[in-house]
C-alpha positions as CSV (number, residue, x, y, z in Angstrom):
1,X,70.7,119.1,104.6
2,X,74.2,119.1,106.5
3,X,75.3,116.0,103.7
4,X,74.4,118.5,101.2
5,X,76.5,121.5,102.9
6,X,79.7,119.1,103.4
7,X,79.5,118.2,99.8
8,X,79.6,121.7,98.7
9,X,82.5,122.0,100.8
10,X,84.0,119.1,99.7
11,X,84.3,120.2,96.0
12,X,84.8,123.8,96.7
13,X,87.5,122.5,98.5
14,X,88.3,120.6,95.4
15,X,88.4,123.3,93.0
16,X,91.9,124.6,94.3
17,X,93.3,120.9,95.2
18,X,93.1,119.9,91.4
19,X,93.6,123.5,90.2
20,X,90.1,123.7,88.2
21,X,90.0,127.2,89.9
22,X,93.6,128.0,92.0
23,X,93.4,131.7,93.0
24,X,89.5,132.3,91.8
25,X,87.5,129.6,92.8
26,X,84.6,129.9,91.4
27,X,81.0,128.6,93.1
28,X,79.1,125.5,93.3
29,X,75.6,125.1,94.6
30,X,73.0,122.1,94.8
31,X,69.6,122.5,94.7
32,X,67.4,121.9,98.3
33,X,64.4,122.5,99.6
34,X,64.6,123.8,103.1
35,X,61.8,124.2,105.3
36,X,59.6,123.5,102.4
37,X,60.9,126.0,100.3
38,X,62.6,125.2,97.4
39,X,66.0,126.8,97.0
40,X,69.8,126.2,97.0
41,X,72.9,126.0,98.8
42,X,75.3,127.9,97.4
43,X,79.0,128.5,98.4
44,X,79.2,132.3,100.4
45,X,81.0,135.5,99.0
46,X,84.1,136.8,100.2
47,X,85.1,133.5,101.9
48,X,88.1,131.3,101.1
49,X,86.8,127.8,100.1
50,X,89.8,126.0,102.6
51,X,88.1,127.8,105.8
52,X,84.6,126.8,105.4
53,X,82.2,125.3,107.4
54,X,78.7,123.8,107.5
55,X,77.5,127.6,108.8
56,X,79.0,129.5,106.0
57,X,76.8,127.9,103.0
58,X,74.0,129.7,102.1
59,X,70.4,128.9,101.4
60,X,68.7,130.9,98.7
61,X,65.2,130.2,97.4
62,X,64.7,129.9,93.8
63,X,62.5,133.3,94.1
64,X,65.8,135.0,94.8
65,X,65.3,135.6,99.2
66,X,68.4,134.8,101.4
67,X,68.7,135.8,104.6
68,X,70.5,138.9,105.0
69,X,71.9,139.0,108.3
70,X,73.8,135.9,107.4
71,X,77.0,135.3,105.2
72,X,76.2,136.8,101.3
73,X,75.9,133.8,98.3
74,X,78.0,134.2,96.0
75,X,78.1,137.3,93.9
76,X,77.3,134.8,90.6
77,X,73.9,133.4,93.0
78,X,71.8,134.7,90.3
79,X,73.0,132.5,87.1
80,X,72.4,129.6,90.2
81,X,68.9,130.3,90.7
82,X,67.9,131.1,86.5
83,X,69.6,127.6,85.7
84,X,67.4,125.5,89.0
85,X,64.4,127.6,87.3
86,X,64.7,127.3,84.1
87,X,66.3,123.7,84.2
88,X,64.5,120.6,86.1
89,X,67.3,118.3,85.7
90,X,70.0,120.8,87.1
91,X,70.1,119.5,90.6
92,X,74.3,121.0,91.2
93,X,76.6,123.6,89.2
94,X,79.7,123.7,89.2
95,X,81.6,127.8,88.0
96,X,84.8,127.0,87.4
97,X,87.6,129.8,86.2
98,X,89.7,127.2,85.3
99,X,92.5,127.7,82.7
100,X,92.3,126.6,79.5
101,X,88.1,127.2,79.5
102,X,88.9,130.4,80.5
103,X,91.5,131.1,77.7
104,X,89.4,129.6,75.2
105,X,86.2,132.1,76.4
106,X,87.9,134.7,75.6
107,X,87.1,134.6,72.2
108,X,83.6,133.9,72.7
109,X,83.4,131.4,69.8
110,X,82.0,127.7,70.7
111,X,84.5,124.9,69.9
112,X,83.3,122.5,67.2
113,X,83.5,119.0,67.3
114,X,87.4,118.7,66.8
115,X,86.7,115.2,69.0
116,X,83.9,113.3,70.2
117,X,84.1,113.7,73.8
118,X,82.7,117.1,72.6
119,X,79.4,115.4,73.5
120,X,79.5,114.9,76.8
121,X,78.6,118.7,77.1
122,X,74.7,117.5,75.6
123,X,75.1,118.4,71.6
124,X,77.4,118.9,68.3
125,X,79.3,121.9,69.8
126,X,80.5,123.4,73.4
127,X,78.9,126.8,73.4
128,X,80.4,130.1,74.3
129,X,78.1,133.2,75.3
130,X,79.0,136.6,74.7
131,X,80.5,138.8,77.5
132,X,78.5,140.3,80.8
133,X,79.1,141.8,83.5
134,X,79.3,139.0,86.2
135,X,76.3,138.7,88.9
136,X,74.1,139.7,86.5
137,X,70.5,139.5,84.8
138,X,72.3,139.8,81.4
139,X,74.6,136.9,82.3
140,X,72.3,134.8,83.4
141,X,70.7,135.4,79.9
142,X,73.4,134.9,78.2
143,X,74.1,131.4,79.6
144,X,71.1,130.3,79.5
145,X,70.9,130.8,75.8
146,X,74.0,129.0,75.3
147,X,72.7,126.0,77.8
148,X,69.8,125.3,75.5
149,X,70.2,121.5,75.0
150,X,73.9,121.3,76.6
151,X,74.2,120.8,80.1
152,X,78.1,122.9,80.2
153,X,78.9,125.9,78.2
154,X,81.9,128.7,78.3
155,X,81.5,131.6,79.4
156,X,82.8,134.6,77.6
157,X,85.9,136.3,78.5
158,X,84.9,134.4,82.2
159,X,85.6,130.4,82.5
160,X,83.0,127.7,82.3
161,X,79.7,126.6,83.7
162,X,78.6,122.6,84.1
163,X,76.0,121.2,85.6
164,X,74.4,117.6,86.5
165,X,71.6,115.6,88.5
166,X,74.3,115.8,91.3
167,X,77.8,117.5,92.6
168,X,80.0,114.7,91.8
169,X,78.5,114.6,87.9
170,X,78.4,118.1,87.7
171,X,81.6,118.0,88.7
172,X,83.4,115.7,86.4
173,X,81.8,117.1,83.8
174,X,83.4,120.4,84.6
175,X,86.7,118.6,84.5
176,X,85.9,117.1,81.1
177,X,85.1,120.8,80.2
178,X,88.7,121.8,81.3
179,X,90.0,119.0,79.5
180,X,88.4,119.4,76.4
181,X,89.3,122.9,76.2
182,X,93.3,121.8,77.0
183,X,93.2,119.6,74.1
184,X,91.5,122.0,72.0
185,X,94.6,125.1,72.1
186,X,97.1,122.8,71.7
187,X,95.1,121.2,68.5
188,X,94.6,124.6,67.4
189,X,98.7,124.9,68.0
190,X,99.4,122.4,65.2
191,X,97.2,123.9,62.4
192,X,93.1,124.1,61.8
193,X,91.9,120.7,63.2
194,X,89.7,118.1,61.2
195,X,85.9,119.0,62.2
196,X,83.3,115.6,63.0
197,X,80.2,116.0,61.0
198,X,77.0,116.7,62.1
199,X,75.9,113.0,61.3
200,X,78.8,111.7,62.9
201,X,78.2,113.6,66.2
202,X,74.2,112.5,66.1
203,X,76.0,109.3,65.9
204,X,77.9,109.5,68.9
205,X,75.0,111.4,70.8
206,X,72.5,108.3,70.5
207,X,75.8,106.0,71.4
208,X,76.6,108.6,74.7
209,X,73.0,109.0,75.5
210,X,72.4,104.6,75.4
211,X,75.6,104.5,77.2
212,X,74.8,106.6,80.2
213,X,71.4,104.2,80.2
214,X,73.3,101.5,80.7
């Protein structure tokens, strides 16, 4: 359990080192069960990510319970606990409020596949929900529906969400995310980029999927 809490702070920490999220960090969370209940450690509200220790992470069970005399989760713990419901293979999220996913969400459109690596995100497009208030039961909805058969997806006028079968995967991915999105405005800056098609990106789905096998 305390190798899952220093991971959380290792890539909290993270976050603002690479400037994925500099002045709004954002949360991460892995999934645990603790004292036989299954649940999450999730990164506390109101706390700055450099200044955290082992006692500062939160447990909260996938039924929603935390202990209340403790530090708060997160304000976004809800979206946490729908996606460790709802998805088996989510075992750490990464929230990230980093720039250029951010700037793209707020035109809550998904970004077609301008290039492959638009697959890494699980399908033919990286999808954008529409706009709720955050800590939410309406966002949670609303990225779920836009996580059906992706495993990352923006979140409108918000930043991004990734997730993976561990922090460091999760993690990469929401730096793939980031860069994806970076490469995408300064396409968009040149004119209306060239769109794969939906063959092609089944192509490189089956080639991503037999890779990651490998």
């Amino acid at each position: 359990m305390s190798k899952l809490k220093a991971e959380v702070i290792k890539y909290s920490k993270k976050l603002s080192v690479i400037n994925l999220s500099a002045l709004s960090p954002g949360n991460i969370s892995v999934r645990i069960k603790e004292r036989g209940v299954d649940g999450f450690y999730i990164t506390p509200s109101g706390m700055k990510y450099s200044s955290l220790k082992a006692k500062d992470i939160v447990f909260v069970s996938l039924k929603g319970i935390f202990d209340k005399k403790k530090n708060k989760p997160s304000s976004e713990w809800r979206f946490h606990q729908d996606i460790y419901v709802n998805k088996k293979k989510a075992n750490a999220i990464v929230h990230a409020h980093s720039t250029c996913a951010t700037a793209v969400s707020v035109h809550q459109k998904s970004i077609p596949a301008f290039h492959y690596m638009i697959g890494v995100a699980g399908g033919e497009d990286i999808k954008c929900t529409k706009y709720a208030t955050f800590g939410t039961r309406k966002l949670s909805k609303n990225i779920l529906s836009a996580l059906k058969n992706r495993l990352a997806c923006l979140i409108g006028n918000h930043g991004q969400i990734a997730f993976g079968e561990n922090l460091n995967k999760a993690f990469e991915l929401a730096q793939e995310i980031e860069n994806i999105c970076n490469q995408y405005i300064n396409a968009l800056r040149i004119g209306i980029p060239k769109i794969l098609s939906k063959k092609e990106m089944k192509i490189v789905l089956g080639k991503m999927k037999n890779y990651k096998k490998g």
